[in-house]
Residue frames as qw, qx, qy, qz and C-alpha x, y, z in Angstrom:
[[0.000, 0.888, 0.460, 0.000, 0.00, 0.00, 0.00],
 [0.402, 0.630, -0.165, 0.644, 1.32, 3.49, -1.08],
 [0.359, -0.307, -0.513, 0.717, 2.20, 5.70, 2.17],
 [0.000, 0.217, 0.081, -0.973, 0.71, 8.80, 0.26],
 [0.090, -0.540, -0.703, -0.455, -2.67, 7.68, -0.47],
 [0.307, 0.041, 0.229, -0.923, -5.42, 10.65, 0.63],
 [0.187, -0.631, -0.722, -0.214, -9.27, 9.74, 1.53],
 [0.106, -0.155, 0.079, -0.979, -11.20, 13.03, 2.09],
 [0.284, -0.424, -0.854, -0.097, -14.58, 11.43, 3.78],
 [0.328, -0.052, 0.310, -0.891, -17.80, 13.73, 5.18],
 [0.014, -0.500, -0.844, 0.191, -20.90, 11.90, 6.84],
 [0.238, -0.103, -0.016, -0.966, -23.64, 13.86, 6.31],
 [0.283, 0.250, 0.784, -0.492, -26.92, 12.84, 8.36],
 [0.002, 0.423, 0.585, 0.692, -30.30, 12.79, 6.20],
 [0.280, -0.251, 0.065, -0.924, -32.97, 15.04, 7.05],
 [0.399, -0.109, 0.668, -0.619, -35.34, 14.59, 9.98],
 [0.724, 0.199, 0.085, -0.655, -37.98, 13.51, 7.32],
 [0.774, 0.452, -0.442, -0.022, -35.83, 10.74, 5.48],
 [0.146, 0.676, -0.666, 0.280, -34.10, 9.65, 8.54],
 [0.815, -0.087, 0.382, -0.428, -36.23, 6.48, 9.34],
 [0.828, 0.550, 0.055, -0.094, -35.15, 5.27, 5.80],
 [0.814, 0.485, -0.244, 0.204, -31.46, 5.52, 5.86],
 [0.755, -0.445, -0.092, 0.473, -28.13, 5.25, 7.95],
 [0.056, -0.706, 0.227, 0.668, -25.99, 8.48, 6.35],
 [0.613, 0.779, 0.005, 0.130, -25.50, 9.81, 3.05],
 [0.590, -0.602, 0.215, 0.493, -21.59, 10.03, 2.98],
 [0.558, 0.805, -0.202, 0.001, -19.09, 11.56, 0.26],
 [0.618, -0.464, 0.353, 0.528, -15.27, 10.85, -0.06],
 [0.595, 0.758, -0.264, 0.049, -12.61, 11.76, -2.88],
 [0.972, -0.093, 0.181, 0.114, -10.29, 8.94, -2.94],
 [0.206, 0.817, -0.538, 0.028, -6.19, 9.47, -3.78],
 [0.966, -0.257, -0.025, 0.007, -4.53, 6.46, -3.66],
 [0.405, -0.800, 0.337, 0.288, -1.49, 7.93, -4.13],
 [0.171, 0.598, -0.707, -0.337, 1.66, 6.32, -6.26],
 [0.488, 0.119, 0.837, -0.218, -0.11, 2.66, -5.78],
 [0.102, -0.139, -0.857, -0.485, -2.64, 3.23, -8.40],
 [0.661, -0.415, -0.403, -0.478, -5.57, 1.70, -6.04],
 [0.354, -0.138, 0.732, -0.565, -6.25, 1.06, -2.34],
 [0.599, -0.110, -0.746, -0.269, -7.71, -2.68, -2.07],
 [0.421, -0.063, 0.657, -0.622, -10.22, -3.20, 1.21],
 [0.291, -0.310, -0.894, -0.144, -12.96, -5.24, 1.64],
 [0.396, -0.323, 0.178, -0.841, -16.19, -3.89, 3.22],
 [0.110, -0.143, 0.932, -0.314, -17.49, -5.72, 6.21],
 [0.022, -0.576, -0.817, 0.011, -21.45, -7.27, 6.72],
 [0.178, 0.168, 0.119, -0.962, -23.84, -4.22, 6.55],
 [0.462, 0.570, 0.454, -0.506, -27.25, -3.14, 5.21],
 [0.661, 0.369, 0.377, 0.533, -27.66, -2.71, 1.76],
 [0.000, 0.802, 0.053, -0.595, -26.85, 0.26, -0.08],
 [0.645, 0.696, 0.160, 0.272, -25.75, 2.43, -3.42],
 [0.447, -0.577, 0.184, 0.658, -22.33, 4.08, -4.35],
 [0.570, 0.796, 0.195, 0.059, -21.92, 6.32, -7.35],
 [0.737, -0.186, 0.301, 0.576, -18.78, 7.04, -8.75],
 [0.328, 0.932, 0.121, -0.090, -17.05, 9.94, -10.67],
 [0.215, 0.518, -0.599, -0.572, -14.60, 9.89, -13.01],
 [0.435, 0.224, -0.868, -0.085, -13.99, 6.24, -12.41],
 [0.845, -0.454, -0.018, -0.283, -15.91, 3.19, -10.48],
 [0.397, -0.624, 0.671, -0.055, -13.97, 0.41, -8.67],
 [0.524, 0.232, -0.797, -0.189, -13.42, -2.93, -9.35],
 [0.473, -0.392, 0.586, -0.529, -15.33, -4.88, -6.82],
 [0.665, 0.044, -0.729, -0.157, -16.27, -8.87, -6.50],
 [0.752, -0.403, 0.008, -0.521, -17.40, -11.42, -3.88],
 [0.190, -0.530, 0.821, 0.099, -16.52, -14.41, -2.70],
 [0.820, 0.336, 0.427, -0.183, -19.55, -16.36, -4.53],
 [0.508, 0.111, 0.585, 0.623, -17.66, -15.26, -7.89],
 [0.076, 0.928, 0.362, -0.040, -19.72, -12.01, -8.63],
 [0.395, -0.387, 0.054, 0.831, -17.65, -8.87, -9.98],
 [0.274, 0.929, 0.231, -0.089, -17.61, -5.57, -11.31],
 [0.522, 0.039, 0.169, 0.835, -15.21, -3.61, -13.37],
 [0.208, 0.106, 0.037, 0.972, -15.33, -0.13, -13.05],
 [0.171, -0.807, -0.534, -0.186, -19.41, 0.46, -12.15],
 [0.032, -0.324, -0.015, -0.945, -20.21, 4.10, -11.93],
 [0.754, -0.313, 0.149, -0.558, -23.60, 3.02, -9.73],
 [0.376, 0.074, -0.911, 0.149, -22.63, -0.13, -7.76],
 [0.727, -0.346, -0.072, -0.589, -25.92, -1.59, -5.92],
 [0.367, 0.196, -0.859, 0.298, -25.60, -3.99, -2.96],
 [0.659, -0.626, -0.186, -0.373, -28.13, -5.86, -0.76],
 [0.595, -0.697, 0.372, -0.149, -27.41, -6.74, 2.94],
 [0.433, 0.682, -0.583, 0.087, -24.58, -8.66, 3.69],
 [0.863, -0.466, 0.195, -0.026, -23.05, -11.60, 5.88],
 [0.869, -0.091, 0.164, 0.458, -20.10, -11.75, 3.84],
 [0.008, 0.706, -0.200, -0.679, -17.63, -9.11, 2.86],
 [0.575, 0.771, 0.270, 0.045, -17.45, -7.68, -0.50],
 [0.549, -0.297, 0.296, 0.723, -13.69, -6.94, -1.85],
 [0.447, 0.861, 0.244, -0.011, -12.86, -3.90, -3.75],
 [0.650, -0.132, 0.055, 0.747, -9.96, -2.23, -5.32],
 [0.069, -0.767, -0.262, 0.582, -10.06, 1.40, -5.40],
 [0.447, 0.619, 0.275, 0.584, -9.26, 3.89, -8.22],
 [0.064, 0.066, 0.046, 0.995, -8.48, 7.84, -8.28],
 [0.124, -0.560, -0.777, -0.258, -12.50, 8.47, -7.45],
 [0.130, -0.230, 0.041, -0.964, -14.84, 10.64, -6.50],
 [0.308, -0.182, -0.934, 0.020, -17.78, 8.99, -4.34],
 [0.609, -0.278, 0.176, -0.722, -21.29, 9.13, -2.64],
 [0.278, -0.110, -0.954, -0.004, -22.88, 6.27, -0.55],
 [0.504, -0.270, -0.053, -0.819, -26.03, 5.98, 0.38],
 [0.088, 0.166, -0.928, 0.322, -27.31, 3.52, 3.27],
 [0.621, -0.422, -0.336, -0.569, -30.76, 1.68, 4.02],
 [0.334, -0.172, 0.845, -0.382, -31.71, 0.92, 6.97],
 [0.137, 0.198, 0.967, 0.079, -34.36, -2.07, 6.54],
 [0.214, 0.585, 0.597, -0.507, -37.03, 0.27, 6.46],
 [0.273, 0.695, -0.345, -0.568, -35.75, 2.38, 3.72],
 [0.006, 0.163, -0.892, -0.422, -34.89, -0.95, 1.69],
 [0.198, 0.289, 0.933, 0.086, -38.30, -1.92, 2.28],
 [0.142, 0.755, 0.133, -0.626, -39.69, 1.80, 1.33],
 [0.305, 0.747, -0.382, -0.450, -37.59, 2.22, -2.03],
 [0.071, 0.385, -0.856, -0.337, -36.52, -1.10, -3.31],
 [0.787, 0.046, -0.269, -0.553, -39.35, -3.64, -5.07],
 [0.726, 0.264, -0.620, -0.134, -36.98, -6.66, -4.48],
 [0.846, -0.513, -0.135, 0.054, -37.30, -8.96, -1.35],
 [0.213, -0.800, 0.561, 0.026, -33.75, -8.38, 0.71],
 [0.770, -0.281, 0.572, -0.002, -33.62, -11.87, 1.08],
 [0.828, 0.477, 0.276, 0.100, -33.15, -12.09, -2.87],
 [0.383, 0.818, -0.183, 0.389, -30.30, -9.39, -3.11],
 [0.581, -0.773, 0.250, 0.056, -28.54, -10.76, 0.02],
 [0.477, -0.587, 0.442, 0.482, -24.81, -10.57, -0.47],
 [0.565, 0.600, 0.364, 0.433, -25.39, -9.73, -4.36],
 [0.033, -0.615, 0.144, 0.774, -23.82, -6.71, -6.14],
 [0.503, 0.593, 0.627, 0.036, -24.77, -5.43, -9.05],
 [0.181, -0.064, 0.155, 0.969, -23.82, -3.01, -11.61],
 [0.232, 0.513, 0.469, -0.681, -26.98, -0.04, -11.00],
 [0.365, 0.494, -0.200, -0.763, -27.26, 0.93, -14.74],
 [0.460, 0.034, -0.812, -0.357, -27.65, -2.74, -16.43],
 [0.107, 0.219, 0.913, -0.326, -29.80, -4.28, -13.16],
 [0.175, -0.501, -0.558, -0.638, -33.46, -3.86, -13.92],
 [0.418, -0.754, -0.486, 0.140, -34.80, -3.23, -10.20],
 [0.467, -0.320, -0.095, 0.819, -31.95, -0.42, -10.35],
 [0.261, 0.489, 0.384, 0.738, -33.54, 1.71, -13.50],
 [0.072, -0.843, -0.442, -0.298, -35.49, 3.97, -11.23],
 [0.592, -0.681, 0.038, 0.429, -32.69, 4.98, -9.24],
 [0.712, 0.436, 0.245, 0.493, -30.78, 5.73, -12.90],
 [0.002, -0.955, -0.151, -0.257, -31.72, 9.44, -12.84],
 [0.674, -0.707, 0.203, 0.069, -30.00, 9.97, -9.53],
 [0.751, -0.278, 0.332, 0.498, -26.71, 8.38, -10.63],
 [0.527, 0.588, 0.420, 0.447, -27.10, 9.95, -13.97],
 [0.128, 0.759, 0.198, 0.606, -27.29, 13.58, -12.85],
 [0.776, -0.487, -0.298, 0.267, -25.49, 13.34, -9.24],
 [0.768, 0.139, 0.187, 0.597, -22.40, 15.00, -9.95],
 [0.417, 0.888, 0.165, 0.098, -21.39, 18.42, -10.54],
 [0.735, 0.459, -0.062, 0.494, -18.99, 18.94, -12.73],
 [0.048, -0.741, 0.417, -0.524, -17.59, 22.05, -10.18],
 [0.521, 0.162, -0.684, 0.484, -17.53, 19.70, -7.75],
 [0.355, -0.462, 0.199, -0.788, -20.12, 21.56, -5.29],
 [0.232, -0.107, -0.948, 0.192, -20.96, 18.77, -2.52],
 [0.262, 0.303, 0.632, -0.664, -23.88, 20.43, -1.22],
 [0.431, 0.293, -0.388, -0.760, -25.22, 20.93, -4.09],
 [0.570, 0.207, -0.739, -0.294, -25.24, 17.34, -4.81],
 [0.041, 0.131, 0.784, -0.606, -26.08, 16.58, -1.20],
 [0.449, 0.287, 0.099, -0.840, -29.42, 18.79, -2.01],
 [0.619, 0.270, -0.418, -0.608, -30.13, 16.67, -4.94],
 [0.354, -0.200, -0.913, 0.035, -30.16, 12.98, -3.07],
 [0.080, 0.210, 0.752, -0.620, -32.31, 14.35, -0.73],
 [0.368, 0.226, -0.191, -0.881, -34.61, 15.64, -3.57],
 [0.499, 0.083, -0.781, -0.366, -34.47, 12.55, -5.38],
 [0.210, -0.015, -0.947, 0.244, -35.72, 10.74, -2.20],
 [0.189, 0.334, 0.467, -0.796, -38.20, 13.11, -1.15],
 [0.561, 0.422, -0.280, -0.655, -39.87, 13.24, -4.58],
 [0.098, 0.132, -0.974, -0.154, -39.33, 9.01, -5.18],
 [0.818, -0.006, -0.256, -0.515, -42.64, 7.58, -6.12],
 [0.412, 0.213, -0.880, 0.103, -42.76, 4.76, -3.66],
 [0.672, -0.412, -0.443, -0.427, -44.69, 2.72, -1.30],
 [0.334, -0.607, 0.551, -0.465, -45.19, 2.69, 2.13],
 [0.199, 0.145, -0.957, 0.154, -44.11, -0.36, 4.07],
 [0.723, -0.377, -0.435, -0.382, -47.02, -3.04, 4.68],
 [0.818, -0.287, -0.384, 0.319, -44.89, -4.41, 7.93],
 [0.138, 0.729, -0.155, 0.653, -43.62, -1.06, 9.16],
 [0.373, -0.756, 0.345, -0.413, -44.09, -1.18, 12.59],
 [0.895, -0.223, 0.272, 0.273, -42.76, -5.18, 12.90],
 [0.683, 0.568, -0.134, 0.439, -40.17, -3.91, 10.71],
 [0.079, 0.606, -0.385, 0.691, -38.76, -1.24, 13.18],
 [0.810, -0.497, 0.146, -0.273, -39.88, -3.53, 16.19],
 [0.968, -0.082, 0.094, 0.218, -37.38, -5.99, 15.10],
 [0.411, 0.761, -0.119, 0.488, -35.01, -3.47, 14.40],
 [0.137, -0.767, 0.356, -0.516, -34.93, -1.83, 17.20],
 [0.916, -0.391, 0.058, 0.068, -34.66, -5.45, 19.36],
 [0.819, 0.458, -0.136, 0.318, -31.28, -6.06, 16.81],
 [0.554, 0.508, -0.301, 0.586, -29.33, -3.43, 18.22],
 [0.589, -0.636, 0.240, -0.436, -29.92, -4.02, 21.61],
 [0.413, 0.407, -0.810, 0.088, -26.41, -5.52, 22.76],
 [0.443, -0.179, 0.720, -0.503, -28.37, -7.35, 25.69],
 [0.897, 0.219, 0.064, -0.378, -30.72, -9.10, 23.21],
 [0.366, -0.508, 0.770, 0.123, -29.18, -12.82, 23.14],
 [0.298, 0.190, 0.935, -0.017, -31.79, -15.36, 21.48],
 [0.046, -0.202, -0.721, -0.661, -34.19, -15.64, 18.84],
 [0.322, -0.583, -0.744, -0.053, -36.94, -16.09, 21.43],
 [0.127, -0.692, -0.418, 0.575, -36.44, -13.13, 23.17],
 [0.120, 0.053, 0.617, 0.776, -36.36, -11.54, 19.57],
 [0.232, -0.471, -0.671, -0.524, -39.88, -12.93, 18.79],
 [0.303, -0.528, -0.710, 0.355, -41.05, -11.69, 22.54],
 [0.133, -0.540, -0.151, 0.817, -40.00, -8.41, 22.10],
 [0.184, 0.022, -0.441, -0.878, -41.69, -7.99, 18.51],
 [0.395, 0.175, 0.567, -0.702, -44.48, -9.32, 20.08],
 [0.660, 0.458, -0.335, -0.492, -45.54, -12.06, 17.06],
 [0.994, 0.041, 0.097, 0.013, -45.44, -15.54, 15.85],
 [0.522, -0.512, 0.580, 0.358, -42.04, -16.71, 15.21],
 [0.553, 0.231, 0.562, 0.569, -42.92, -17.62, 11.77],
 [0.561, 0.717, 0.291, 0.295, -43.39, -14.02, 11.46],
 [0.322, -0.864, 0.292, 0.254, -40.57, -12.71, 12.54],
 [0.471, -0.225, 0.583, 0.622, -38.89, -14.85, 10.10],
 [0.579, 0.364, 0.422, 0.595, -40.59, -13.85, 7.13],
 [0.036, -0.995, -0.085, -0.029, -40.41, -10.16, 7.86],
 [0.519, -0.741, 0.368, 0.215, -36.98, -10.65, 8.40],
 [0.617, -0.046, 0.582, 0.527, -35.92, -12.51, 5.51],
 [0.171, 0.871, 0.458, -0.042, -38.22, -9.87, 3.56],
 [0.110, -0.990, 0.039, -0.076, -36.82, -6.85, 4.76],
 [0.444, -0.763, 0.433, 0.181, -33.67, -7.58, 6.60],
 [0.542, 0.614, -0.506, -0.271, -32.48, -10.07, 4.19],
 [0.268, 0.327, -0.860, 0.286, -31.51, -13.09, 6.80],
 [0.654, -0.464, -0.588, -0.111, -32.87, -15.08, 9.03],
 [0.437, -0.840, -0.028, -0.320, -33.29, -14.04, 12.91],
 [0.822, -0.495, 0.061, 0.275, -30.56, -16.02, 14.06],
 [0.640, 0.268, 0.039, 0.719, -27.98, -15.10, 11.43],
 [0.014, -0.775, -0.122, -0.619, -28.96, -11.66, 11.92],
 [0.646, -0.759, -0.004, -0.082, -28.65, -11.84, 15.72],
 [0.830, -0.247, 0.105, 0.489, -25.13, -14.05, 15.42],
 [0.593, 0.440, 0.297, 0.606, -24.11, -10.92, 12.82],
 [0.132, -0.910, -0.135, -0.369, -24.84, -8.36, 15.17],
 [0.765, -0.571, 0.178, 0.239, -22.10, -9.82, 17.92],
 [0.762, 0.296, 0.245, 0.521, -20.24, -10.13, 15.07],
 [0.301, 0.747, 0.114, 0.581, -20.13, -6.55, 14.28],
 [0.650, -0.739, 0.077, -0.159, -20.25, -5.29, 17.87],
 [0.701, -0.380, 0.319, 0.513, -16.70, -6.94, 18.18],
 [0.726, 0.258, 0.328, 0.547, -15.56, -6.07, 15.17],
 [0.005, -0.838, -0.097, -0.537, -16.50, -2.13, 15.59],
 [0.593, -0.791, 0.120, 0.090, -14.93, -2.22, 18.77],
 [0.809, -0.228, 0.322, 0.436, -11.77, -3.41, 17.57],
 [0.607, 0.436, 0.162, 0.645, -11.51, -1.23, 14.51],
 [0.025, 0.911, 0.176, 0.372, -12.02, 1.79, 16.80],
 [0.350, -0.781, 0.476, -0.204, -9.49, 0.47, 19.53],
 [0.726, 0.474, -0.497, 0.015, -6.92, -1.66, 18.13],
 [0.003, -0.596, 0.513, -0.618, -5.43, -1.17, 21.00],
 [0.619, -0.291, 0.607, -0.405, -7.85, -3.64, 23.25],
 [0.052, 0.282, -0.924, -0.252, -6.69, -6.57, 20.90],
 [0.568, -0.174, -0.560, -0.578, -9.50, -8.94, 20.11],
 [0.313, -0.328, -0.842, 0.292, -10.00, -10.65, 23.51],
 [0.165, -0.298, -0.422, 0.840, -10.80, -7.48, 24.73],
 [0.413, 0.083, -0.300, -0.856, -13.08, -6.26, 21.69],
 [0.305, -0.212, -0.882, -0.291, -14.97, -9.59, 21.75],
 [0.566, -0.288, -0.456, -0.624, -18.62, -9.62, 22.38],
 [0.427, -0.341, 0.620, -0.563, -20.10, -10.75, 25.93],
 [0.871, 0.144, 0.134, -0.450, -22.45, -12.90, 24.61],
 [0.567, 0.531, -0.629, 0.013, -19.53, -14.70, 22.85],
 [0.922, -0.355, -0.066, -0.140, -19.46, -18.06, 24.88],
 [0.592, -0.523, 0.431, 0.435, -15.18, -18.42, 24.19],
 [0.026, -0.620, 0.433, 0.654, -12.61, -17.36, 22.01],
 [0.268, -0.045, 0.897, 0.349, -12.75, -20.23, 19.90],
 [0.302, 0.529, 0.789, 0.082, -16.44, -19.75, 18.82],
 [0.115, 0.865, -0.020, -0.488, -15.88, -15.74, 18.05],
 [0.087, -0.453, 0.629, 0.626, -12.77, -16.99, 15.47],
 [0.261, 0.427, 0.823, 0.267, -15.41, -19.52, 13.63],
 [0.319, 0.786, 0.491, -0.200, -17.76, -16.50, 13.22],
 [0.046, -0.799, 0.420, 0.428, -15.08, -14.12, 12.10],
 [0.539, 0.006, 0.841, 0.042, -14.63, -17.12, 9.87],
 [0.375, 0.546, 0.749, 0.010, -18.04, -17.15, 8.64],
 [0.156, 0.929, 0.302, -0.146, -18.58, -13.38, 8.24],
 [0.041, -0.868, 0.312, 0.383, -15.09, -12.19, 7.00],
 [0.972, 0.228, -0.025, 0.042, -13.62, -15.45, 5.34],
 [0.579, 0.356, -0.542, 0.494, -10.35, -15.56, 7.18],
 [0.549, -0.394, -0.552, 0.488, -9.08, -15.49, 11.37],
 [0.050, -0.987, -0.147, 0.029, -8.87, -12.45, 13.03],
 [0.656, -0.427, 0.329, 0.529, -5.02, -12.80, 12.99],
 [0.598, 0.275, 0.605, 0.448, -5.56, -12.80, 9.60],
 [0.028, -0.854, -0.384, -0.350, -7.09, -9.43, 9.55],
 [0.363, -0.910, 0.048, 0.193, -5.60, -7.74, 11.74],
 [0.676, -0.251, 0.459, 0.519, -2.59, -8.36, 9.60],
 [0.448, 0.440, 0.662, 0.409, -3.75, -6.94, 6.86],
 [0.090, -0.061, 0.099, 0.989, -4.23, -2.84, 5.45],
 [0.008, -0.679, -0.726, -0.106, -7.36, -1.66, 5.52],
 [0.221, 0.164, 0.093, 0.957, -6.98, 1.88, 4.38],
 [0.132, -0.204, -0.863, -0.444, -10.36, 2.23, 3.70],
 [0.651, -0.478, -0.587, -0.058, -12.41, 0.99, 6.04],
 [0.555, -0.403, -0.450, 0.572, -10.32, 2.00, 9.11],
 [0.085, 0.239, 0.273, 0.928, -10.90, 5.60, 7.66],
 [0.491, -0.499, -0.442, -0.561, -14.68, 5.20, 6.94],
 [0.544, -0.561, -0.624, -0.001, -15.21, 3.53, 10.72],
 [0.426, -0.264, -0.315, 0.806, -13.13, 5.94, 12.61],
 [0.193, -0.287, -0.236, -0.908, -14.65, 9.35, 10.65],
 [0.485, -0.419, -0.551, -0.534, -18.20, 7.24, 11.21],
 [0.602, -0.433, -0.533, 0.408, -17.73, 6.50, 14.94],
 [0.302, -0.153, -0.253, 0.906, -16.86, 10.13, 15.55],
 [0.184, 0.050, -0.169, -0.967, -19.76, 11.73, 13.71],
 [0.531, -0.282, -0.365, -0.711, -22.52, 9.59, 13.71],
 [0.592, -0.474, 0.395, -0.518, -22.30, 7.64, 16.83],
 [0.941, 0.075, 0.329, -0.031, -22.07, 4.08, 15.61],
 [0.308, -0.398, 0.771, 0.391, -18.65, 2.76, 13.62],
 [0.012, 0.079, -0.882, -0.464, -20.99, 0.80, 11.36],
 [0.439, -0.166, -0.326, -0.820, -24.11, 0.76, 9.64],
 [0.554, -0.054, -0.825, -0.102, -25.04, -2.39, 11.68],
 [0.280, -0.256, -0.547, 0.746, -25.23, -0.48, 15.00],
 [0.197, -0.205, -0.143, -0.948, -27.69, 2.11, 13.72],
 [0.294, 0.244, 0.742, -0.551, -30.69, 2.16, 15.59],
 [0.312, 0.588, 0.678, 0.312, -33.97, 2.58, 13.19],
 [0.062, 0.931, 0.190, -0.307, -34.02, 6.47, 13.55],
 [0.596, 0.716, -0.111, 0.346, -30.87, 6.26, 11.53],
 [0.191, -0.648, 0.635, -0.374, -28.19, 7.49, 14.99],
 [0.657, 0.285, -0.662, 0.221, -25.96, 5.42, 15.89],
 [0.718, -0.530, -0.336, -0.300, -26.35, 3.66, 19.25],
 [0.398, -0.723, 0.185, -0.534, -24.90, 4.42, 21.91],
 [0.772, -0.455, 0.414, -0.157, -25.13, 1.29, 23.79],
 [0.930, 0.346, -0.066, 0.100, -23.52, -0.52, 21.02]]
């Protein structure tokens, strides 16, 4: 990795009215320096869109899924990470929470989990097109272009969630680090267990348990990228029965040890969570509560 790469990175909350619907609107302008490209991997999350300007990245899975160079790169939730290599760029991202995926996007989560997609050739992407199409301006004015995702959202012909209030019931259990078990899941959304799962595979894109084991998951892992410093025993999850069954999830959800990772550069990322931990309250989109602010207790 060069030494003189530059990321320039501003969170920018959405407005009070839009702020049920998404985790932050963010911008960066990307320098990788004499490298070329900065190569990270983004961790589990919600889904979301990134729009690009000059150039896109190069991004791919581990199912066997890639992109070269997408200018709109579309991504549902996640349990596994998503590798990218970076370019010279210019960038917006835009985050659902579950509510907002099930507000603006036609396609079940559970069908676009860990998928990417390039936004201008998918067909559930075309109505987002505009937006990517006319994002940009050519001075370079970030509010400006701030002004104009919040248009596009505010003005988006779309439909109100049928499961809205189990939607943000089961939300708001998720990122409660005390919640341990499916069952106390389905108590606190106050419903059958078989719906809590399909509202959950629906909306959230997983099942309750993965979705529960993927919140510990993150919870350590956002501790650790914000204090390296309390090494991974020290970042690991309560709920985490012993070491040995935290390195199998890390495992599951990152596809390597934590040794392994922590060994590794993550330009990127350690950027994006640190900025995000300082400004919006939560390290990662996975900690957001459903009002869009990051939680506190997390």
């Amino acid at each position: 990795m060069s030494p003189d790469y530059r990321i320039d990175l501003r969170f920018h909350p959405p407005p009070e009215d839009l702020r049920r619907y998404f985790t932050t609107f963010y911008s960066a302008e990307i320098d990788p320096g004499s490298n070329g490209t900065l190569r990270d991997s983004l961790h589990p999350e919600w889904g979301g869109m990134r729009f690009f300007t000059p150039v896109g990245p190069d991004s791919w899975t581990d199912g066997g899924q890639r992109l070269e160079g997408a200018l709109f790169v579309t991504q549902g939730p996640s349990s596994h990470p998503i590798h990218f290599s970076m370019p010279r760029t210019r960038m917006w991202g835009i985050g659902f929470l579950p509510l907002g995926w099930a507000k603006f996007i036609q396609l079940p989560a559970a069908e676009f989990a860990n998928q990417i997609c390039n936004g201008f050739t998918h067909p559930e992407c075309e109505p987002f097109r505009p937006l990517a199409t006319n994002l940009f301006d050519p001075d370079g004015d970030e509010q400006l272009e701030l002004a104009r995702i919040i248009a596009f959202f505010r003005e988006f012909k779309s439909r109100e969630p049928v499961d809205e209030k189990r939607i943000l019931a089961i939300h708001t259990a998720l990122v409660d680090p005390q919640l341990a078990t499916v069952q106390e899941l389905v108590d606190r959304v106050a419903a059958s267990q078989r719906t809590v799962e399909r509202i959950s595979h629906k909306h959230f894109g997983f099942s309750p348990k993965l979705l529960l084991r993927r919140q510990r998951f993150m919870r350590s892992l956002a501790q650790f990228m914000v204090d390296p410093s309390l090494k991974w025993i020290g970042a690991m999850d309560s709920h985490y029965h012993d070491q040995a069954q935290f390195v199998r999830d890390f495992r599951e959800f990152m596809g390597l040890s934590p040794r392994e990772y922590s060994s590794q550069p993550h330009p990127v990322l350690e950027r994006f969570t640190q900025e995000r931990n300082r400004v919006a309250g939560a390290a990662v989109q996975t900690l957001d509560r459903p009002s869009g602010v990051g939680d506190p207790a997390a």
